[in-house]
C-alpha positions as CSV (number, residue, x, y, z in Angstrom):
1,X,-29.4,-36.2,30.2
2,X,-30.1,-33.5,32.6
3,X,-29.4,-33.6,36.3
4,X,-29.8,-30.8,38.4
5,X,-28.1,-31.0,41.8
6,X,-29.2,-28.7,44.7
7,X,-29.8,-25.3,42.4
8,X,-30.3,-21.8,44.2
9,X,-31.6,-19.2,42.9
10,X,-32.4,-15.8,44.0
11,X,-33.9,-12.1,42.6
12,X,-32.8,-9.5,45.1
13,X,-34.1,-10.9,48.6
14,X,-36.3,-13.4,46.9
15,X,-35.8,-17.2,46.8
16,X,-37.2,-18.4,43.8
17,X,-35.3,-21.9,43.4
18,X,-35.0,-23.4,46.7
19,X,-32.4,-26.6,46.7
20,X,-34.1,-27.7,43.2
21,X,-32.7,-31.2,42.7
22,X,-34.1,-33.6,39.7
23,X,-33.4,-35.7,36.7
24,X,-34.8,-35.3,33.4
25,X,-34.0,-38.9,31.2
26,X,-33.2,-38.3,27.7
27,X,-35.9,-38.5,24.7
28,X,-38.5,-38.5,27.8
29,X,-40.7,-35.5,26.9
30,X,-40.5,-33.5,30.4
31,X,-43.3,-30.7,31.5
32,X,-42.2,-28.1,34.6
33,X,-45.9,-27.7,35.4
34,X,-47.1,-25.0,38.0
35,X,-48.7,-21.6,39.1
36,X,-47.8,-18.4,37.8
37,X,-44.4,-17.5,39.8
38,X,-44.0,-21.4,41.1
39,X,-40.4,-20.6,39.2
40,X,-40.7,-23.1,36.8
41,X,-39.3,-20.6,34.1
42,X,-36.8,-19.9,35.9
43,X,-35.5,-23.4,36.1
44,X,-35.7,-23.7,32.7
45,X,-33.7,-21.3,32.2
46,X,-30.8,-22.3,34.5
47,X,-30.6,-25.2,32.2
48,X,-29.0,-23.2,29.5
49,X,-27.5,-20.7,31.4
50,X,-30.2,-17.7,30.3
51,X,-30.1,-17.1,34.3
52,X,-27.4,-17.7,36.3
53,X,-27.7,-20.2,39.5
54,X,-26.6,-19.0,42.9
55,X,-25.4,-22.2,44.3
56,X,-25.7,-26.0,43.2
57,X,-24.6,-28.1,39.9
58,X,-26.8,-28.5,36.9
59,X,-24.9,-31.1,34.3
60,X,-25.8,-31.8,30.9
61,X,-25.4,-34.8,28.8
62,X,-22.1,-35.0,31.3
63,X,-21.3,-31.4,30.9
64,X,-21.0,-29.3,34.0
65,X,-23.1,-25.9,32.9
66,X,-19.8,-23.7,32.4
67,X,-19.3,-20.1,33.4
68,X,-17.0,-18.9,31.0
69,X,-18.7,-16.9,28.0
70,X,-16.7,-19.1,25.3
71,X,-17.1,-22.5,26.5
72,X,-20.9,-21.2,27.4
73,X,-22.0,-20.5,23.9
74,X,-20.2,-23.6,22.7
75,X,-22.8,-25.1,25.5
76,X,-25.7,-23.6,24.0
77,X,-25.3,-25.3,20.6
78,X,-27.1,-28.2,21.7
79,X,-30.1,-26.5,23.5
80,X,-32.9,-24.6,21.5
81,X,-34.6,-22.5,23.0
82,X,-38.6,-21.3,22.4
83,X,-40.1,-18.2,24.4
84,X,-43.8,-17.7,24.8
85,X,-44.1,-14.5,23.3
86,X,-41.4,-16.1,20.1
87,X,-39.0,-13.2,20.2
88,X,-39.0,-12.5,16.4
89,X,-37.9,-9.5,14.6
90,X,-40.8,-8.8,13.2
91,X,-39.2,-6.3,10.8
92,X,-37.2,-9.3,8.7
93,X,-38.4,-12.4,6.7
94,X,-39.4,-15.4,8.2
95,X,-36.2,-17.0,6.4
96,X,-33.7,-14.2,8.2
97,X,-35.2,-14.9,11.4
98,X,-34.8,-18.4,11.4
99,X,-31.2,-18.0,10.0
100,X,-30.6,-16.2,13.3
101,X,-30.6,-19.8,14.9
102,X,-27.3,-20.4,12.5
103,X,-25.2,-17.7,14.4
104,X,-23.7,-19.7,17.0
105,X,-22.2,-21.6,14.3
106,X,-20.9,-18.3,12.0
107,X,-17.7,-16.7,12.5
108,X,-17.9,-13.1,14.5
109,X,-17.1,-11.6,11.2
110,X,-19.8,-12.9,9.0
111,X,-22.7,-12.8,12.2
112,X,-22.1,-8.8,12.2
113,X,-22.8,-8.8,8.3
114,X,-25.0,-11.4,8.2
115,X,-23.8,-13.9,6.0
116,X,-24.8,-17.4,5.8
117,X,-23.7,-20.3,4.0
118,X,-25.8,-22.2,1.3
119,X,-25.7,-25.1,4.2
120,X,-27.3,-23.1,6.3
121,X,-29.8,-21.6,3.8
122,X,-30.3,-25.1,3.2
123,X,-31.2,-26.2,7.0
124,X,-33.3,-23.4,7.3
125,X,-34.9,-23.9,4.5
126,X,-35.6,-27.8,5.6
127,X,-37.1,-26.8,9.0
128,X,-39.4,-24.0,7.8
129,X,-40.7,-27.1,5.8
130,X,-41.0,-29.0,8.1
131,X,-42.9,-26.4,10.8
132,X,-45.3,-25.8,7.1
133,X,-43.9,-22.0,6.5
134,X,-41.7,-22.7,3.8
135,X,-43.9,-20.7,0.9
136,X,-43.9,-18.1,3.5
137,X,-40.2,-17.9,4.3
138,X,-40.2,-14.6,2.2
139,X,-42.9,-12.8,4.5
140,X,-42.0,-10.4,7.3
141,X,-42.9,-12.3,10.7
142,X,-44.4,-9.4,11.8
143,X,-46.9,-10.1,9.4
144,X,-47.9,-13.7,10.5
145,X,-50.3,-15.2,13.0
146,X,-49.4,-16.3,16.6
147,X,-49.3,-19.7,15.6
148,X,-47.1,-19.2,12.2
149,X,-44.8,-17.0,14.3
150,X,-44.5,-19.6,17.4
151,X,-43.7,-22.2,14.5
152,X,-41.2,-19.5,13.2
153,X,-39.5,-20.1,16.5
154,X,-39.2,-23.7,16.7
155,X,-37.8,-23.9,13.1
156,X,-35.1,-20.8,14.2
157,X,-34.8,-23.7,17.4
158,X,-34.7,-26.5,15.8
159,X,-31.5,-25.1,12.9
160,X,-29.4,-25.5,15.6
161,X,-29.8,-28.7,15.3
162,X,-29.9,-29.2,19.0
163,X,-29.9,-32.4,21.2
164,X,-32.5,-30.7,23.9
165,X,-35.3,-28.7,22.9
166,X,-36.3,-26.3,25.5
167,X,-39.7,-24.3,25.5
168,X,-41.3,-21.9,28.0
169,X,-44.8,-21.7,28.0
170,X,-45.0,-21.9,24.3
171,X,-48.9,-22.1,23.8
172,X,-49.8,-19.5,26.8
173,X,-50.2,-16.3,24.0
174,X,-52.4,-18.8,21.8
175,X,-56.2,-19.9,21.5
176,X,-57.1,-23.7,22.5
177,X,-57.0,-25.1,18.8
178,X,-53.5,-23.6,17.5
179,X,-52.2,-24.4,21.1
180,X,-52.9,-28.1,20.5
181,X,-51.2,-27.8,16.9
182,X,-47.9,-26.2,18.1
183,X,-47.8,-29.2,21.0
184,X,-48.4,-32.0,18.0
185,X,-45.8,-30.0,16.4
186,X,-43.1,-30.6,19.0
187,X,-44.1,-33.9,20.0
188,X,-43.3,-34.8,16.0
189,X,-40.1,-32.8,16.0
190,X,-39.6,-34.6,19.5
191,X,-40.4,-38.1,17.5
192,X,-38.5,-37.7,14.4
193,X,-35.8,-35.6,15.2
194,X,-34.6,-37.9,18.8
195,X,-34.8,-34.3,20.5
196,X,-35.3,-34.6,24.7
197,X,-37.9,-31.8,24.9
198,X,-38.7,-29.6,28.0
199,X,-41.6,-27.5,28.5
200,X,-42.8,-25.4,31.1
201,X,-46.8,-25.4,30.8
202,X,-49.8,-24.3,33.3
203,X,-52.5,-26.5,32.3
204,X,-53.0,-30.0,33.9
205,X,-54.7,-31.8,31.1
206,X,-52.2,-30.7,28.1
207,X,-49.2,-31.9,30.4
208,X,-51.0,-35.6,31.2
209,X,-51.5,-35.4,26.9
210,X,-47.9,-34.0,26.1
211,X,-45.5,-35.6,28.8
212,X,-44.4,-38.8,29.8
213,X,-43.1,-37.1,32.9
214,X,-44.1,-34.3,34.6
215,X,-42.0,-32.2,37.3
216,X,-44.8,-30.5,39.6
217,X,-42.8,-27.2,41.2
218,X,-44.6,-24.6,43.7
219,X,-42.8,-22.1,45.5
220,X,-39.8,-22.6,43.8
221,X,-39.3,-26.4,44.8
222,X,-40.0,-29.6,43.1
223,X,-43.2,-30.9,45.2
224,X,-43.7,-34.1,42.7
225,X,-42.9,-35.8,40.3
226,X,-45.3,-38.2,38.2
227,X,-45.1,-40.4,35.1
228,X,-48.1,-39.7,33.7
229,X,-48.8,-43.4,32.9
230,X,-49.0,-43.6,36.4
231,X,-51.3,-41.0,37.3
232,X,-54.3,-39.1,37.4
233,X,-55.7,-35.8,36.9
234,X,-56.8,-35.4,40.7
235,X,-53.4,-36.2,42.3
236,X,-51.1,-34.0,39.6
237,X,-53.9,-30.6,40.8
238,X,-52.1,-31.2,44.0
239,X,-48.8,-29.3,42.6
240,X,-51.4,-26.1,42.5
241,X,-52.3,-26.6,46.5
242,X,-51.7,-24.5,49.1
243,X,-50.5,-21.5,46.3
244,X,-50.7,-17.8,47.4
245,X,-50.2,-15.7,44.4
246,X,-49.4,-12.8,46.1
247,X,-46.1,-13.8,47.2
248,X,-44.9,-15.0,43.7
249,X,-42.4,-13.6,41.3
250,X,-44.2,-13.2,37.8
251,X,-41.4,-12.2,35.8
252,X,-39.9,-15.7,37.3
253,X,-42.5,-17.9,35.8
């Protein structure tokens, strides 16, 4: 589904990915686990193109990851996307924000002045259902919790209608209890909707719960890589060995 073949990347003098190589199977639910800076983020997003690679080859269901702007958003259609801190406009309704997920499938035209089809009033409306905000889709985001916005997100993901769900550190902004709801969230959507999901996530024990493989990275290079039917606790702590914080790249991730 997604093979990654020898991928540089670099920020100014610093090498963040360092010859990152790896496959990640289809409809296997996949965590990027590691330290702050390990540049686990930043892998992640090399996989849809949100940073561009230096050197290397990352394919997608068969695709070659293209260069060209066109053929690039055309890419995109089939990889959502959810950020820690949900990048919402919190200004607009819930529905208008998720509608936002509709745009790479809107004429130029109609994106500028916003208008949607009933279809796609219709798939919104179906996955803010299904993420339990539909009596809310009226509501400014703005004025939701962390966990109603992060589920604003997935829905505004998931209208796509993507074939891989990506999503960077989605429960680091939220406490223990509405963390584990947003993860039995996307483990449904991963279930029902036959979406390969990607996360990138810090802790140990949500990654053995939530993946059936985890990639361990650490200074920018894959270190391990564990099914977690296969493992324990003690060994997967070894991705966090030997890490020196003060030489990692925290806008990197």
């Amino acid at each position: 589904m997604i093979r990654m073949h020898s991928v540089n990347k670099s920020f100014g003098r610093e090498l963040v990915l360092k010859s990152v190589s790896c496959h990640i199977e289809r409809y296997t639910p996949t965590v990027l686990l590691g330290p702050s800076g390990a540049g686990k983020s930043t892998l992640l997003r090399c996989i849809n193109g949100l940073v561009d690679i230096d050197s290397g080859q990352i394919i997608v269901d068969n695709i070659p990851l293209p260069r060209h702007p066109k053929k690039l958003r055309k890419f995109r259609k089939s990889i959502g996307m959810i950020f820690q801190q949900f990048n919402l406009i919190k200004n607009i309704s819930v529905l208008e924000n998720v509608l936002c997920g509709r745009l790479a499938y809107t004429p130029v035209l109609s994106s500028l002045l916003t208008k949607f089809t009933n279809p796609d009033y219709e798939i919104a409306c179906y996955y803010l259902a299904k993420v339990g905000l539909y009596d809310k889709r009226y509501q400014k985001a703005g004025q939701l919790s962390g966990g109603q916005q992060q589920r604003i997100a997935i829905a505004r993901a998931l209208v796509q209608q993507p074939k891989i769900l990506l999503a960077d550190e989605p429960v680091a902004s939220l406490d223990p209890k509405t963390a584990t709801a947003i993860l039995d969230l996307l483990t449904k959507i991963h279930e029902e909707e036959k979406i390969t999901l990607v996360l990138t996530l810090h802790a140990v024990d949500l990654a053995i719960k939530y993946a059936r493989k985890i990639i361990g990275i650490n200074r920018g290079q894959i270190i391990a890589q564990y099914d977690t039917d296969k493992v324990n606790a003690a060994e997967i702590y070894s991705v966090y060995d030997n890490c020196d914080n003060s030489d990692s790249y925290p806008e990197c991730g």
